[in-house]
N, C-alpha and C positions, 0 to 999 in steps of 0.2 A: 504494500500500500504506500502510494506518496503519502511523504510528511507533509504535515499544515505547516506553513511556515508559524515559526516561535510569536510573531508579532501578531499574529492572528487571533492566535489562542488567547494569548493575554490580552488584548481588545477584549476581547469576548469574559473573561475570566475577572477581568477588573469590575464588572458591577455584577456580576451573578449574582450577589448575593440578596440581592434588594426584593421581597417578595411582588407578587404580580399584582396589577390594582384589581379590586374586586369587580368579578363578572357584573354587566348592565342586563345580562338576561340571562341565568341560572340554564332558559332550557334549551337543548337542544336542536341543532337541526335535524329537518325530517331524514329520518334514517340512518345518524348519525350513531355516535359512542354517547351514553350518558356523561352530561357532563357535572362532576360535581360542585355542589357552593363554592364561590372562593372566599377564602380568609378574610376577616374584617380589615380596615383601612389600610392601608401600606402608605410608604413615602412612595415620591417621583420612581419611574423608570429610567436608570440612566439613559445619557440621551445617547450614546452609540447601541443599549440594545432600541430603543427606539427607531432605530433606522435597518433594524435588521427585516429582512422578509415575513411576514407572517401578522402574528398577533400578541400582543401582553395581557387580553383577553384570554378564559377561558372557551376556545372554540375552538374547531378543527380547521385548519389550515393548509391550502394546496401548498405543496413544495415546486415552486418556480423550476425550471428546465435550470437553471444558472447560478443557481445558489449553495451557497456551500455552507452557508449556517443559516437557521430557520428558528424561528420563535416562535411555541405556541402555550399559552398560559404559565405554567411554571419549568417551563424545560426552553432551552435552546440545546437544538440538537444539529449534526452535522457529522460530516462531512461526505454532503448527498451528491456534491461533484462525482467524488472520487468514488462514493457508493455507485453511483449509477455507471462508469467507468469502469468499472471491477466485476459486476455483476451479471451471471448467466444465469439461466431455468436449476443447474447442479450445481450453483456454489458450495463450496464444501465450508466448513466453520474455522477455517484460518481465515476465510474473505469476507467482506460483509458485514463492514466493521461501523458502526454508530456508535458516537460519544456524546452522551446527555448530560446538560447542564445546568443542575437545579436552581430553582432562583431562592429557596430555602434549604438549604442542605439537612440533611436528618440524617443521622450519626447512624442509627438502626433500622431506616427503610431500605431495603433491598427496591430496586427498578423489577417491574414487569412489564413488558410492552408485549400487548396483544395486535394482533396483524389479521386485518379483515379484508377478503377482496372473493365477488363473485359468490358469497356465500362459504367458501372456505374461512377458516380459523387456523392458526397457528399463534402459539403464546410461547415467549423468550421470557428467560431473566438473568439478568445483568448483575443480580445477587448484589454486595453491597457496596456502598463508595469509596472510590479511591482516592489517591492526592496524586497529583500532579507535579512537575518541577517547581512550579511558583506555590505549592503548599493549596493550592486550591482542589474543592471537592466535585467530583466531577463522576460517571456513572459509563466505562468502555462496555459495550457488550458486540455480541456479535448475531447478526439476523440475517441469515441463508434464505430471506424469502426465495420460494418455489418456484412459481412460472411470474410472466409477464403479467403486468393489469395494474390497476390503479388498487394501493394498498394503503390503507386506512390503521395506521400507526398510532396506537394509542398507549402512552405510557404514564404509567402509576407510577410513584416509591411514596410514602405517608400519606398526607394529604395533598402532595403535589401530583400535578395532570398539565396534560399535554397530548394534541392529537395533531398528529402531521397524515395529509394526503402525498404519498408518492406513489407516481405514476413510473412503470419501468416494460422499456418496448424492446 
């Protein structure tokens, strides 16, 4: 797998920590992942994740053809570049690599990220957090989705969520 260059990460790693502002509508889209309450009041969203693709909302989130980090409710996740780069119908579990990045880190939520497309289900876990070189908490797993199709990427660890749509042709 290509490296993320180092200034990337740390962009990205420097406000993780700032919880998500609370969801303006609790409920889901039609045919979506439930989405759960968010957390009462938070401070600001830094303003570079601000600018990242996606949402600081609780809601499901298409992942852009060109993006390499994606925000959705409490997770910035990536690297869908180099994921969709990498990825065949057989990936085997050395490839297939997504690193999630909680916007409240929880010492003892293990990551689960459930994968919906076409009616199929497949469920990962990314088990518990790790640290990174800059001492930041951050969640590596690895997700061999199956075949091609638009996959509806939903990840838990405590009460943090986060739903990315990625599409792979």
């Amino acid at each position: 797998m290509r490296a993320i260059p180092l200034f990337v990460v740390a962009l990205v790693l420097c406000g993780c920590t700032a919880p998500a502002p609370p969801a303006a509508d609790p409920a889901s889209p039609a045919g979506s992942a439930a989405v759960p309450s968010s957390p009462a009041a938070s401070p600001a969203v830094p303003a570079f994740q601000q600018s990242l693709p996606g949402s600081a909302r609780r809601e499901c989130v298409v992942v852009p053809g060109d993006a390499t980090l994606v925000r959705s409710g409490d997770f910035i996740a990536g690297d869908f570049v180099e994921y969709r780069r990498q990825w065949h119908p057989d990936l085997g579990p050395d490839l297939g690599k997504l690193f999630w990045l909680p916007a409240r880190p929880q010492l003892n939520a293990a990551l689960t990220v459930t994968a919906t497309s076409g009616g199929r289900t497949e469920t990962y876990s990314a088990g518990s957090l790790a640290t990174n070189d800059a001492g930041q908490a951050m969640y590596p797993s690895g997700i061999p989705l199956p075949a091609a199709g638009t996959w509806k990427l939903v990840a838990q660890a405590g009460d943090g969520w986060g739903c990315f749509e990625l599409t792979l042709l």
